[in-house]
C-alpha positions as CSV (number, residue, x, y, z in Angstrom):
1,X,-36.8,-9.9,-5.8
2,X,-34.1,-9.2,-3.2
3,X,-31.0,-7.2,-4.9
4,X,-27.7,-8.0,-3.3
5,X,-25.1,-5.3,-3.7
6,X,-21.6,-7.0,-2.7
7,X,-19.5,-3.6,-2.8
8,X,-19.3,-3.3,1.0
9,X,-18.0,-6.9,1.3
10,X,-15.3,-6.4,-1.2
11,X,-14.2,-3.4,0.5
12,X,-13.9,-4.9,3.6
13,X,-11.9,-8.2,2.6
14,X,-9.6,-5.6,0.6
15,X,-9.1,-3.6,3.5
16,X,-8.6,-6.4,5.8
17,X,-5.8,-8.1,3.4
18,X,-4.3,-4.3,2.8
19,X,-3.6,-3.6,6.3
20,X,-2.5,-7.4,7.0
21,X,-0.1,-6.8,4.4
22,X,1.0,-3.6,6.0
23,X,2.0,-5.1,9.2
24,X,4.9,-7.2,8.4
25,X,6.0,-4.9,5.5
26,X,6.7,-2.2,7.9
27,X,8.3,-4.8,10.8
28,X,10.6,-6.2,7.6
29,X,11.7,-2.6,6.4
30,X,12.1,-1.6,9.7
31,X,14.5,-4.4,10.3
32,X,16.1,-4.0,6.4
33,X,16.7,-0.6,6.5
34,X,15.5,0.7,9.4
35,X,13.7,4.4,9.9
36,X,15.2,5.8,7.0
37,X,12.7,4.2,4.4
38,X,9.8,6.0,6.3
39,X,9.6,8.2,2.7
40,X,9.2,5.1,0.8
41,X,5.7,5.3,2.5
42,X,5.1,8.6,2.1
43,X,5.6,8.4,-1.1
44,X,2.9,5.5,-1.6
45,X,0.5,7.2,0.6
46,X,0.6,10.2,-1.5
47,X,0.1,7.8,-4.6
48,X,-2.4,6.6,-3.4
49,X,-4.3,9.2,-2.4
50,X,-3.9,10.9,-5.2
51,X,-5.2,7.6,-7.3
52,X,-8.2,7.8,-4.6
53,X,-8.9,11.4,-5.9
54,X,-8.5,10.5,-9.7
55,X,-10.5,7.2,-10.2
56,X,-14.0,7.0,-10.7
57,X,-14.8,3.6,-9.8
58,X,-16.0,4.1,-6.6
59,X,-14.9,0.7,-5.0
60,X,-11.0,1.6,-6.5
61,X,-11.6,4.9,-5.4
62,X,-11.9,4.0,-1.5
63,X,-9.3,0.6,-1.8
64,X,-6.9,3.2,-2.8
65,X,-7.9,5.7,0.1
66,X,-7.1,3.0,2.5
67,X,-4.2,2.0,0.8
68,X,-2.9,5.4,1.0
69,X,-4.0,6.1,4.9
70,X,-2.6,2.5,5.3
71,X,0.7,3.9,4.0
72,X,0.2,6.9,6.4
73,X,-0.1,4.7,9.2
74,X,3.2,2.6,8.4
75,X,5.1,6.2,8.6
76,X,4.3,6.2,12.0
77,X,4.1,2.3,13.1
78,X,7.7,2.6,11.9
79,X,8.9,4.8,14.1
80,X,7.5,2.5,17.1
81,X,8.7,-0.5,15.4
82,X,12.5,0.8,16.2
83,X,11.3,1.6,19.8
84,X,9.8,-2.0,20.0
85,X,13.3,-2.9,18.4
86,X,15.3,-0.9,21.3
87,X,13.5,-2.8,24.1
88,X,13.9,-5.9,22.9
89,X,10.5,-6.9,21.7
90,X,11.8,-7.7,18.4
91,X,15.5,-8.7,16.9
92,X,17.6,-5.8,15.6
93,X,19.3,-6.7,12.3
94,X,22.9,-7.7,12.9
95,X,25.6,-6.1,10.6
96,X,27.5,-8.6,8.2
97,X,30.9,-8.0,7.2
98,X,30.1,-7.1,3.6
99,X,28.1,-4.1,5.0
100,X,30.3,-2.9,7.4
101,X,32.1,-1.4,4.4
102,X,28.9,0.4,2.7
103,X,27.7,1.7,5.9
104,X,30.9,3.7,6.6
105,X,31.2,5.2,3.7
106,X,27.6,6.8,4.4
């Protein structure tokens, strides 16, 4: 009898949706609060891999490593998101009145 082992699968539609999920959520912060929330990701990166380290389900164990490295990634996507943003590829956010005031104060 043939034994089917589904692990790999599930690890690869996970990682699939993860880093589909990444891609507009680092062109939407990008555009909400530009370069500054690059932490944000750090943070969730370092969550991650440090959830990666500490679980011992081995197909929660590697979601969470590409959730972290996915994390990683959206550091650095970020920073060429604004670049993207600069030459036009994409719409820069455009200041409303009510955060003219909360911007100068920073």
């Amino acid at each position: 009898m043939i034994e089917l082992h589904f692990s790999g699968i599930i690890v690869g539609i996970c990682s699939f949706l993860i880093i589909g999920l990444f891609h507009p959520l680092v062109i939407k912060a990008e555009y909400y609060f530009g370069v500054k929330f690059w932490w944000v990701f750090l943070v969730m990166g370092l969550t991650g891999l440090a959830g990666s380290l500490l679980v011992a389900h081995q197909v929660l164990s590697t979601l969470l490593g590409v959730f972290a490295f996915s994390s990683f990634w959206g550091i650095r996507e970020m920073f060429e998101q604004q670049k993207r943003v600069r030459k036009g590829w994409y719409p820069k956010r455009k200041v409303k009145k009510g955060d003219e005031c909360k911007s100068e104060k920073n």
